[in-house]
MMTF fields as JSON, N, C-alpha, C and O atoms, coordinates in Angstrom:
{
  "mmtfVersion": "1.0.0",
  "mmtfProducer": "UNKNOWN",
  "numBonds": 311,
  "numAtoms": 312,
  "numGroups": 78,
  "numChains": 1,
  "numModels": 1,
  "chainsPerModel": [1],
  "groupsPerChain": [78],
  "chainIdList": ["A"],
  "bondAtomList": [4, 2, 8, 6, 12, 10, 16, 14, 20, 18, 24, 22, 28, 26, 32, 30, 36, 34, 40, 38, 44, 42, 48, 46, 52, 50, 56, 54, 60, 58, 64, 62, 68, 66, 72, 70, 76, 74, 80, 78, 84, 82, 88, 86, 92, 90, 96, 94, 100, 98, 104, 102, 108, 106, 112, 110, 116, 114, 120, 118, 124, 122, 128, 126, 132, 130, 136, 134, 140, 138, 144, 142, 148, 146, 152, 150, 156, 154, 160, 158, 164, 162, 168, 166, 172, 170, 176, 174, 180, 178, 184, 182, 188, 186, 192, 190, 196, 194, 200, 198, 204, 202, 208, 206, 212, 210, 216, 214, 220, 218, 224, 222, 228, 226, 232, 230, 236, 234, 240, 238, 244, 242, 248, 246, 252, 250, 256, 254, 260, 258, 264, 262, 268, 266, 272, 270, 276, 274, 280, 278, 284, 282, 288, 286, 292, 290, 296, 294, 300, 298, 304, 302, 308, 306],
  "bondOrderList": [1, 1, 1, 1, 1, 1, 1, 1, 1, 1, 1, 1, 1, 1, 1, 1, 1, 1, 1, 1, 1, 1, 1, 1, 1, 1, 1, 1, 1, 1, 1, 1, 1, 1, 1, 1, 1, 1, 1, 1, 1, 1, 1, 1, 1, 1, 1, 1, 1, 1, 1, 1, 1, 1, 1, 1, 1, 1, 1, 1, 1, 1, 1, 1, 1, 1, 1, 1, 1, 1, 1, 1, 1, 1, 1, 1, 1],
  "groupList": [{"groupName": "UNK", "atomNameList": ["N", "CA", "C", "O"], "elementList": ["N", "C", "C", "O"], "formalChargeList": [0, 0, 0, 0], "bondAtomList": [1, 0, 2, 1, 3, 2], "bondOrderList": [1, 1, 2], "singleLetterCode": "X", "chemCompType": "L-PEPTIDE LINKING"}],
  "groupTypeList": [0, 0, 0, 0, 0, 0, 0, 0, 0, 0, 0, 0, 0, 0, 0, 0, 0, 0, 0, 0, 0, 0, 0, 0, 0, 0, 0, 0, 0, 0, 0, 0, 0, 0, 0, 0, 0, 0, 0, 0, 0, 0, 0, 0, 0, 0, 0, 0, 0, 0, 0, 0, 0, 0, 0, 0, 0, 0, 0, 0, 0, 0, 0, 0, 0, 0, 0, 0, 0, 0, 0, 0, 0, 0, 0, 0, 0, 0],
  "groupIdList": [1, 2, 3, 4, 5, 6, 7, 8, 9, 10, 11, 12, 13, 14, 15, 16, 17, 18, 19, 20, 21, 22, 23, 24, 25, 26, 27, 28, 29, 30, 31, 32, 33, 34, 35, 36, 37, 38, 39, 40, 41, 42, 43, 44, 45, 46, 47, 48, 49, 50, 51, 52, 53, 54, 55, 56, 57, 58, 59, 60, 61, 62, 63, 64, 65, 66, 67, 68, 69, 70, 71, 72, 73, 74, 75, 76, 77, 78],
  "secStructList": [7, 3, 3, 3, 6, 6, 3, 3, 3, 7, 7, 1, 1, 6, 6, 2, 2, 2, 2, 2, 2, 2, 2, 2, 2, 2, 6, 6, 1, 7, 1, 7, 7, 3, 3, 3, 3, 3, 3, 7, 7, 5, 7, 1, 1, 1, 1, 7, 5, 7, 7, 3, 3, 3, 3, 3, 3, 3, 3, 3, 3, 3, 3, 6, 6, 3, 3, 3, 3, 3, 7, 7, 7, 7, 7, 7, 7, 7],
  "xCoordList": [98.68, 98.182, 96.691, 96.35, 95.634, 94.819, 94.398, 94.98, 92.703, 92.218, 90.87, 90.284, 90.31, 88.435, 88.393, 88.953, 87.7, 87.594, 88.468, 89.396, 88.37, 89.615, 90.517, 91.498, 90.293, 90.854, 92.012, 91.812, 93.153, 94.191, 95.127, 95.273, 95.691, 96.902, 97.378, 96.854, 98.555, 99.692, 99.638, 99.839, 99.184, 99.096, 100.142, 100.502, 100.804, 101.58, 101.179, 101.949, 99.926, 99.015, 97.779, 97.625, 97.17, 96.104, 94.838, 94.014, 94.345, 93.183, 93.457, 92.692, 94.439, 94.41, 93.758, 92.881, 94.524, 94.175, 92.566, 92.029, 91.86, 90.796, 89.953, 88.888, 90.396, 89.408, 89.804, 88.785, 90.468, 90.708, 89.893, 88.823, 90.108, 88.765, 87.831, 87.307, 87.462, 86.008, 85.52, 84.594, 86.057, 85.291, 85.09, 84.023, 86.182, 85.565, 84.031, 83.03, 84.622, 82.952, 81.645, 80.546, 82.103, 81.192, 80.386, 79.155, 81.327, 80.798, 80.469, 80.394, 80.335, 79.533, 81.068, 80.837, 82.293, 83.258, 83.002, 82.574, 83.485, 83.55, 82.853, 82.394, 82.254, 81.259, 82.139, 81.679, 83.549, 84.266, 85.76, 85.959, 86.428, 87.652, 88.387, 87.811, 89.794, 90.561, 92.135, 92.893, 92.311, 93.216, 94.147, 93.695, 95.807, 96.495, 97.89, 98.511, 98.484, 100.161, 100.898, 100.646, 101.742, 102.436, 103.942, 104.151, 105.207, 106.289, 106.817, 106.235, 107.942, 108.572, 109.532, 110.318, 109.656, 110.926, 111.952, 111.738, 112.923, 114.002, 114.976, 116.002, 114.321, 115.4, 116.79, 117.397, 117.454, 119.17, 119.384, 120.008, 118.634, 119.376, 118.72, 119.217, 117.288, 116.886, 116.932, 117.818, 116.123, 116.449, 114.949, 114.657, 114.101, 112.521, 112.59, 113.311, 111.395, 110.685, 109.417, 108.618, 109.272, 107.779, 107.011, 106.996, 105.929, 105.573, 105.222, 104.399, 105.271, 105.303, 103.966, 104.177, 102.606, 101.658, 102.173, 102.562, 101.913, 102.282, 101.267, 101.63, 100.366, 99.333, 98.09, 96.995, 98.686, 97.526, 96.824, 97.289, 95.189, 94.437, 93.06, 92.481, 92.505, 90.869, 90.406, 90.831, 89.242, 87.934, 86.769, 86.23, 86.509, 85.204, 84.478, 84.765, 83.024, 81.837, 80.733, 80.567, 79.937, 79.255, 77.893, 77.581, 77.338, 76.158, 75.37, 75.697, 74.157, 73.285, 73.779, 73.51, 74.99, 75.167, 77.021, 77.832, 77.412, 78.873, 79.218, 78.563, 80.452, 81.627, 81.594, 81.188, 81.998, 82.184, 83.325, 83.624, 83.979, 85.727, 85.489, 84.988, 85.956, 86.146, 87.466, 87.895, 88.581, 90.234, 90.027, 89.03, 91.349, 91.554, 91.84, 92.252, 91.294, 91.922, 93.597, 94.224, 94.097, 95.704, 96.419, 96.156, 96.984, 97.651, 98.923, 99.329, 99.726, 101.089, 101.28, 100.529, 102.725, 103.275, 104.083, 104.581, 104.523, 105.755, 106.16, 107.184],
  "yCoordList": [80.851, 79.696, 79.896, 81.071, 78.86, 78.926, 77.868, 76.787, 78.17, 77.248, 77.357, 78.426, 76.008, 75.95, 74.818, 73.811, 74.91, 73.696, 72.402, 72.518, 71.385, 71.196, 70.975, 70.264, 71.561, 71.667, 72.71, 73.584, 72.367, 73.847, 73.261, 72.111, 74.311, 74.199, 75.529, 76.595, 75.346, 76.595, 76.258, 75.313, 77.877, 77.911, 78.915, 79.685, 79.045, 80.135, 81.478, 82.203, 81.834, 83.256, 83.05, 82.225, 83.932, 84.463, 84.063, 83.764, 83.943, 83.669, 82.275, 81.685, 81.871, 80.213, 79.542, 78.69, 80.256, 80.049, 80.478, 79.733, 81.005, 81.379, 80.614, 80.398, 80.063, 79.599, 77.943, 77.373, 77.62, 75.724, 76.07, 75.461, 77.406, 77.219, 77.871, 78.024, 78.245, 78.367, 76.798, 76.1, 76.638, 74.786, 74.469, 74.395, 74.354, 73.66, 74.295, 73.805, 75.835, 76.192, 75.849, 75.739, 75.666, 75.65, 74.216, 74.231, 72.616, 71.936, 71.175, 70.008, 72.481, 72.018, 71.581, 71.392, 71.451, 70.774, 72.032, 71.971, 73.016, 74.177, 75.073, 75.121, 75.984, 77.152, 78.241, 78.684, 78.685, 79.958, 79.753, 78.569, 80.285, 80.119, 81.528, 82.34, 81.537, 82.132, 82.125, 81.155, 82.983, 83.221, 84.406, 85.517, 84.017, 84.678, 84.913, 83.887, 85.524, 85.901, 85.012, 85.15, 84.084, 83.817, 83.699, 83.524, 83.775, 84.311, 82.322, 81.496, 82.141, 80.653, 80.888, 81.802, 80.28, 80.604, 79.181, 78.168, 79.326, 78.45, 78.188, 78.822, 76.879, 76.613, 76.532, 75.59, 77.376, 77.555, 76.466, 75.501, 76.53, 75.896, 74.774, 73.728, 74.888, 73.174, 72.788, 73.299, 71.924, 71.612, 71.093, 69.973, 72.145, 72.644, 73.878, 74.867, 73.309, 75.018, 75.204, 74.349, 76.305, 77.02, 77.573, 76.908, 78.801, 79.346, 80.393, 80.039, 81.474, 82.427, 83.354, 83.78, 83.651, 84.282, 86.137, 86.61, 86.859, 88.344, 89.207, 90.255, 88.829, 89.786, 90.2, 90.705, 89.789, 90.128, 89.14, 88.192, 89.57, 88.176, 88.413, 89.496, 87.062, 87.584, 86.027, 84.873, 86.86, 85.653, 85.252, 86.039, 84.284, 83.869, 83.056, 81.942, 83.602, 83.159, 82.646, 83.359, 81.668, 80.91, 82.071, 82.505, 82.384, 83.198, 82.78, 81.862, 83.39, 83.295, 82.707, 81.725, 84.227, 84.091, 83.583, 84.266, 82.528, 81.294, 82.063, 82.129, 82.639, 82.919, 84.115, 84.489, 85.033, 86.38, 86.611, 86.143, 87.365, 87.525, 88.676, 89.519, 88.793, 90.201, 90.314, 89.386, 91.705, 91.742, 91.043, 90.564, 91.253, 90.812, 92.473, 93.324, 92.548, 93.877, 93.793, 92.863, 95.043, 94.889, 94.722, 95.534, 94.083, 93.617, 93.455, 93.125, 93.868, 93.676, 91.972, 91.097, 91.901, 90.695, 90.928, 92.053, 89.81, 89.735, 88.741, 88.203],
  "zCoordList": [103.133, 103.809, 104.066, 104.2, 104.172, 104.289, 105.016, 104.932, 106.289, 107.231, 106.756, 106.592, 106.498, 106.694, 107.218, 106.785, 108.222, 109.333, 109.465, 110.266, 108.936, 108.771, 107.831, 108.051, 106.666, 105.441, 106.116, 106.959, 105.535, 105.205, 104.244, 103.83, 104.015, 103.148, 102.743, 103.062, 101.914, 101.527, 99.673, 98.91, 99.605, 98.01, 97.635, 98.525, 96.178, 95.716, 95.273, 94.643, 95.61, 95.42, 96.577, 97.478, 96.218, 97.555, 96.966, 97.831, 95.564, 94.35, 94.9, 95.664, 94.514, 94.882, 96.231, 96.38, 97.101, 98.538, 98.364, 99.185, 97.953, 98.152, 97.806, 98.386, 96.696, 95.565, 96.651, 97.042, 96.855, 98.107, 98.702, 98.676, 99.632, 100.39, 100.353, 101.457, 99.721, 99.477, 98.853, 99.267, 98.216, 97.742, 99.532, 100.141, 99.961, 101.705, 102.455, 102.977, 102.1, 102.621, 102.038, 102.581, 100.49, 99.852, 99.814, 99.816, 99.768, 100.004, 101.62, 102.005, 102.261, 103.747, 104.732, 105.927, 104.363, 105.135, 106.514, 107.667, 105.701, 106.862, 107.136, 105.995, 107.715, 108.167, 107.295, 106.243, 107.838, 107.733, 107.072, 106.8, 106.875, 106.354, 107.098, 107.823, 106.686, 106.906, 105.665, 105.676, 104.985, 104.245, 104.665, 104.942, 104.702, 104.986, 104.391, 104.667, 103.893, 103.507, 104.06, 105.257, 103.939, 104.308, 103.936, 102.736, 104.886, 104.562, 104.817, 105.52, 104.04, 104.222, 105.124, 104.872, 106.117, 107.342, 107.26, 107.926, 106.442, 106.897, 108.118, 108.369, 108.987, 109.715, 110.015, 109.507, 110.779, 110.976, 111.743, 111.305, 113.593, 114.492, 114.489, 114.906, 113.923, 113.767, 112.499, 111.815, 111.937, 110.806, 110.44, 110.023, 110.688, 110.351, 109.547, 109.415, 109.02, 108.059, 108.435, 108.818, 108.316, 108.708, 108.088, 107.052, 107.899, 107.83, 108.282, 109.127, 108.312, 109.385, 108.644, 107.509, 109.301, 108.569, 109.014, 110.081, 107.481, 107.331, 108.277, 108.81, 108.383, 109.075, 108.04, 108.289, 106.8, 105.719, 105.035, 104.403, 105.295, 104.598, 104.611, 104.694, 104.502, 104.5, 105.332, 105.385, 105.923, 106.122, 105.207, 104.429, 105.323, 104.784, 104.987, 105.424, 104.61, 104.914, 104.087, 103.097, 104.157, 103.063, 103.22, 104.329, 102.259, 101.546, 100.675, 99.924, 100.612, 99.872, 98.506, 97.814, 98.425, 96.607, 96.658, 96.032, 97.348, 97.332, 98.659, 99.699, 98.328, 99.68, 99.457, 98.356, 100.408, 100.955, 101.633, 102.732, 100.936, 101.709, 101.939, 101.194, 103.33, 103.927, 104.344, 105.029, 103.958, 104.237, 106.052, 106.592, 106.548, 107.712, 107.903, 107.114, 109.779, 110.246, 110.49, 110.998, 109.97, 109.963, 111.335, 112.223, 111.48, 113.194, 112.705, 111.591, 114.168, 113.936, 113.985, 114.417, 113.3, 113.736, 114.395, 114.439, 115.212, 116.213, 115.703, 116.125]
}
């Protein structure tokens, strides 16, 4: 899954997710982004689905020379 200002969305690889947003940073929508793992959580007792983010991903930032992804520091999930 991925956030740039207010762009987001859920891609099937992490290149993908990167490459959506970075176009957002890139054409001025957003300052920063955020790319992350995400796991699909099927609803039992409701009858919702989710997303649940892994803890693994990257930020990014608009530069001189396009976008700059830096990993995310590793944090637990709960």
């Amino acid at each position: 899954m991925w956030d740039a200002g207010h762009c987001h969305g859920v891609t099937d690889n992490d290149q993908a997710a990167r490459r959506a947003a970075g176009e957002c940073i890139s054409s001025g929508q957003a300052q920063t982004a955020s790319v992350e793992a995400a796991t699909l959580v099927l609803g039992v007792a409701s009858v919702t689905d989710a997303y649940q983010r892994a803890g693994i991903g990257w930020s990014g930032v608009r530069t001189s020379r396009g976008v700059r992804w830096t990993p995310l520091p590793v944090r637990a999930v709960s």
